[in-house]
C-alpha positions as CSV (number, residue, x, y, z in Angstrom):
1,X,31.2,-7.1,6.4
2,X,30.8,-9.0,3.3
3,X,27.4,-9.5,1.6
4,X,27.2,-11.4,-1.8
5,X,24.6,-11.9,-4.4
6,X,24.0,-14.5,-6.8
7,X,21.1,-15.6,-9.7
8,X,21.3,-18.9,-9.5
9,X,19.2,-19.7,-12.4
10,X,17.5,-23.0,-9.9
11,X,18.5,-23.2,-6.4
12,X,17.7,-26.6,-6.6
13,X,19.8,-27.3,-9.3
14,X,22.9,-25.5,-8.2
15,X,22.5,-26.8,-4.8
16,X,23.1,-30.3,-6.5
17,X,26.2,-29.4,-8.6
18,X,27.7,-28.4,-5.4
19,X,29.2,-24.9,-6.8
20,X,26.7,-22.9,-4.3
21,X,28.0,-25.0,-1.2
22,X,31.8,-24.6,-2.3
23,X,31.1,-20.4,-3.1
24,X,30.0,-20.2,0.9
25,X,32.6,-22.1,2.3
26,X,35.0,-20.4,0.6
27,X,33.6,-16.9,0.8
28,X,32.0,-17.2,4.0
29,X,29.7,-14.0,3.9
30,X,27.7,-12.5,6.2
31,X,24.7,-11.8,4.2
32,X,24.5,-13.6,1.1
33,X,20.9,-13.3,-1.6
34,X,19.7,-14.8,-4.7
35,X,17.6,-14.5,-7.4
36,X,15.9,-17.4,-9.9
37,X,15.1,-19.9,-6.8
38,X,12.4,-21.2,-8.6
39,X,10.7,-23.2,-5.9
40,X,8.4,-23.1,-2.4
41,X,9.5,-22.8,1.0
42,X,8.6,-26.6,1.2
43,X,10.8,-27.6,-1.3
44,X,14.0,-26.1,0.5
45,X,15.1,-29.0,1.8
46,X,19.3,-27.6,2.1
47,X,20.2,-26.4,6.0
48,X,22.3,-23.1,5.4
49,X,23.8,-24.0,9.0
50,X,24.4,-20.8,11.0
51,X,21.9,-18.6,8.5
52,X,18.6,-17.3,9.1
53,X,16.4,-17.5,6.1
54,X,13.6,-15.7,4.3
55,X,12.4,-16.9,1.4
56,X,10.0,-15.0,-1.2
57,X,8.5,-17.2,-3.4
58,X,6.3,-17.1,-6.9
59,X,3.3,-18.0,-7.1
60,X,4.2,-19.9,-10.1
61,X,5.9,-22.7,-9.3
62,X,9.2,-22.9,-10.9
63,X,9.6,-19.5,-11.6
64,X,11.4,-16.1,-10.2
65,X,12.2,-16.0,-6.5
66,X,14.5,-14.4,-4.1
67,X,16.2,-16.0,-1.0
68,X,18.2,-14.0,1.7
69,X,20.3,-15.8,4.1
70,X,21.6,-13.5,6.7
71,X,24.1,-14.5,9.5
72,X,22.7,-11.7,12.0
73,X,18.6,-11.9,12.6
74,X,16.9,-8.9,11.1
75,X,15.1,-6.0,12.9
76,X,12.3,-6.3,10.1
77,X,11.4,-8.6,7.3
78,X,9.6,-7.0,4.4
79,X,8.2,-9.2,1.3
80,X,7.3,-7.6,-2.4
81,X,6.9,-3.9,-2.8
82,X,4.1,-1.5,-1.7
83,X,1.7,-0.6,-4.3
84,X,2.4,-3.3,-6.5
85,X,-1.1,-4.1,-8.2
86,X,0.1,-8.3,-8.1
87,X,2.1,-9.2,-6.0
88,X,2.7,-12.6,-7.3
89,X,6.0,-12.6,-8.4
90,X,8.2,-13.0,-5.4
91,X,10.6,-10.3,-6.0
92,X,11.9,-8.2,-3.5
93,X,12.9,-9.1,0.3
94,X,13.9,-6.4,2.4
95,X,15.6,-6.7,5.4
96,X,16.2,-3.9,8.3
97,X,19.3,-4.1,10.4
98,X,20.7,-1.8,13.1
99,X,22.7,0.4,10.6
100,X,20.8,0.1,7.5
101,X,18.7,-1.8,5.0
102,X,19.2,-4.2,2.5
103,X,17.1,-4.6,-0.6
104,X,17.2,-7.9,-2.5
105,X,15.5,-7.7,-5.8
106,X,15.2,-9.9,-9.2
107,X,13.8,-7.1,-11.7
108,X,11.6,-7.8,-14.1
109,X,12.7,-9.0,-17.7
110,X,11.1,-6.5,-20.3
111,X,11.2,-9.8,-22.6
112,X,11.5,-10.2,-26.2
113,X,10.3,-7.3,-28.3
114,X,10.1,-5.1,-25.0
115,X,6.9,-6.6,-24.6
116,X,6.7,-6.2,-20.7
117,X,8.3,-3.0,-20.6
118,X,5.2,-1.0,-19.2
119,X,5.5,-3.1,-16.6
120,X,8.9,-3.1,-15.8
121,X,8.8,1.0,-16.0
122,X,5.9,1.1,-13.3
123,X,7.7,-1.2,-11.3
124,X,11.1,0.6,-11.2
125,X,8.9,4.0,-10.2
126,X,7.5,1.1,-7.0
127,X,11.4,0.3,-6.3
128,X,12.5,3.9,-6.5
129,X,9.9,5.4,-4.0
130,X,10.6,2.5,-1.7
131,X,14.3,2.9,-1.8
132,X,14.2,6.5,-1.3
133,X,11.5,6.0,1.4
134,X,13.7,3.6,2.9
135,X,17.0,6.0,2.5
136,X,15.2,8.6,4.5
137,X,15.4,6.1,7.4
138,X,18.7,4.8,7.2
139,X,21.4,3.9,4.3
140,X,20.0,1.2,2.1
141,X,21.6,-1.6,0.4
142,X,20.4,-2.6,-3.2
143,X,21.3,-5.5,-4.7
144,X,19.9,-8.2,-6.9
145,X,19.9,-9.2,-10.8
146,X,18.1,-5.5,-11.7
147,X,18.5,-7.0,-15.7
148,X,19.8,-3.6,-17.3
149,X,23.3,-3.1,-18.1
150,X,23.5,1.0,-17.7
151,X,26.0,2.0,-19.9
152,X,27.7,0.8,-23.4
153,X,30.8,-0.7,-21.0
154,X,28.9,-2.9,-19.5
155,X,27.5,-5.2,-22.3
156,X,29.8,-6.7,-25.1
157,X,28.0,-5.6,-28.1
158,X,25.9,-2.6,-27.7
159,X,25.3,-1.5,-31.3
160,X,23.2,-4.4,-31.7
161,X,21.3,-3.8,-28.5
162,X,20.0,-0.8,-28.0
163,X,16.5,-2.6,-28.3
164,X,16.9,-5.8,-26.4
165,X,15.4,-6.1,-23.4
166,X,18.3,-5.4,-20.6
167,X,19.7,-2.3,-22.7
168,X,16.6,-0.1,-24.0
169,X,16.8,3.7,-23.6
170,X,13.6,3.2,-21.4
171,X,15.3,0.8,-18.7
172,X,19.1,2.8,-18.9
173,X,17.5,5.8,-17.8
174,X,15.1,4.3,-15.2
175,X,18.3,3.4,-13.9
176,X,19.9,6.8,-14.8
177,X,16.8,8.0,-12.8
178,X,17.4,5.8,-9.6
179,X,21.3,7.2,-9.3
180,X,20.2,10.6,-9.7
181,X,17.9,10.3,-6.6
182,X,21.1,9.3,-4.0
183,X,22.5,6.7,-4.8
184,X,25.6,4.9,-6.4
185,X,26.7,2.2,-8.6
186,X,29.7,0.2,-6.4
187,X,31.4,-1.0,-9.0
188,X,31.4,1.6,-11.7
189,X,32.3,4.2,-8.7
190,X,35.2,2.2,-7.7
191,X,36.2,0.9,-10.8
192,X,35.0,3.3,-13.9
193,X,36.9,1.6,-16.8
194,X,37.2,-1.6,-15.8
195,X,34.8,-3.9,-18.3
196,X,33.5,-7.6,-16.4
197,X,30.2,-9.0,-16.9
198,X,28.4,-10.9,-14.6
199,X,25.8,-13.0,-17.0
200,X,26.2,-14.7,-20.0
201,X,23.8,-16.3,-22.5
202,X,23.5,-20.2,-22.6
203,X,22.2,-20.1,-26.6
204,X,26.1,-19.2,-27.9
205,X,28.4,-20.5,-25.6
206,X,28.7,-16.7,-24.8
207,X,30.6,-17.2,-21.5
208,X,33.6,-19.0,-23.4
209,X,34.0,-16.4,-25.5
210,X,33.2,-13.7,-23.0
211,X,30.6,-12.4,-24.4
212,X,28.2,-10.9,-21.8
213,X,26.4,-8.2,-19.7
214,X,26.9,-6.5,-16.3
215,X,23.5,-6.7,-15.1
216,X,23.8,-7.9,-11.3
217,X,24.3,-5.1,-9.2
218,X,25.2,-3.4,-5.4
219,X,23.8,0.2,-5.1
220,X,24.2,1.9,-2.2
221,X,22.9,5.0,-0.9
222,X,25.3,7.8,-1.1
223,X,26.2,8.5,2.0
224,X,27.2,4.6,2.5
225,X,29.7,4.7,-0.7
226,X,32.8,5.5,1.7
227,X,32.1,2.6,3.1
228,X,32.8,0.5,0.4
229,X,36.2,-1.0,0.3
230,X,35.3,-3.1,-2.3
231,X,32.6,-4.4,-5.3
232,X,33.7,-7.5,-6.7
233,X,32.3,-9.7,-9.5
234,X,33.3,-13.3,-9.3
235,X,33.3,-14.0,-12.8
236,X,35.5,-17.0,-12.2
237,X,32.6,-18.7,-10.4
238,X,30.6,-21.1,-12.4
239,X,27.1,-23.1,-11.7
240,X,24.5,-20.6,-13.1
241,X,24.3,-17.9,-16.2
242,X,25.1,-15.8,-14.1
243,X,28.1,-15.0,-11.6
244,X,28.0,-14.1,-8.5
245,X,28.6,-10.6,-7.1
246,X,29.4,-8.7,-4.1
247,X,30.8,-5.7,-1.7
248,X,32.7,-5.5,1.3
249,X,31.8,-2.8,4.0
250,X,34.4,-1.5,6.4
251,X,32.8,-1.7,10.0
């Protein structure tokens, strides 16, 4: 089984350069999500032949936004996260299948000067009790842009960092916190010293030079790891900031 995830930074707008179309062809995946749709239901006007599709949308109109297209119809559908005081956002979609769940999330961005980082820190505490709630169920699948890059590997300079939103001690160890709890990182458990990023600014022309972070992300419960043949980042995919990523499951 192969289930990719993507930021697309504008579905809308990737949808018109073509790259998104020419990614699924080529990649063919069973489950595929993304994050940054920025737009309504109603303005989805694309037919993902052969995909079912659930769409969690901001209130805010061009903003945030996750989209899951899934070859095989869901058990359950679940939209945003229990608890969460606003629900506006359109962040999380969760889908239940036979054999487990899978989480699709675009995390909150603690912004400039950390100045949504209470936020984002009650948030994670929402994201980790649903997980592990979840987990207790059946294996769960995590994916999404979860904006934090965990460790010093996966960002290109992280001397200069270590208060930017993305790489704060606050946000690492949230993350640090969610591992802890059951469940793994699929590409740092499969491939521990390897260094690819998966987003890089616009402002500096930071993709050319390779300058970037590994913020996009498959977690999986623990128990599902040795199922993983493979976590891949497709950092030779263009169309958005970000690249896509993705895991393959043995059956």
């Amino acid at each position: 089984m192969k289930i990719l995830n993507w930021n697309v930074n504008g579905l809308r707008a990737i949808l018109n350069k073509g790259n998104l179309q020419e990614f699924i062809a080529k990649e063919d995946p069973d489950i595929i999500a993304f994050e940054e749709t920025k737009m309504q239901p109603d303005q989805l006007k694309h037919d993902f032949d052969g995909y079912y599709q659930y769409m969690n949308s901001a209130v805010r109109k061009g903003y945030s936004g996750v989209l899951v297209l899934s070859k095989k119809e869901p058990l359950n559908v679940i939209y945003d996260l229990e608890g969460e005081e606003e629900p506006l956002e359109g962040r999380v979609i969760t889908l239940e299948y036979a054999d487990f769940y899978l989480v699709a999330a675009y995390v909150p961005n603690s912004k400039d000067g950390l100045l949504r980082l209470d936020y984002r820190m009650k948030w994670e505490d929402l994201m980790r009790v649903h997980l592990k709630k979840l987990d207790a169920v059946k294996p769960v699948i995590y994916t999404g842009d979860l904006n934090v890059a965990h460790n010093e590997i996966d960002l290109k300079n992280p001397s200069t960092n270590h208060f930017s939103a993305g790489f704060s001690d606050e946000e690492r160890a949230k993350f640090t916190e969610l591992l802890n709890s059951g469940f793994k990182d699929t590409f740092r458990e499969l491939y521990p010293e390897v260094i690819k990023y998966s987003w890089w600014s616009y402002k500096t022309k930071a993709r050319e030079r390779n300058v970037g972070w590994r913020i996009d992300y498959f977690v999986v419960s623990d128990r599902l790891m040795a199922k993983v043949a493979d976590s891949i980042i497709f950092d030779d995919v263009y169309g958005s900031d970000h690249c896509p990523v993705g895991i393959i499951l043995d059956e």
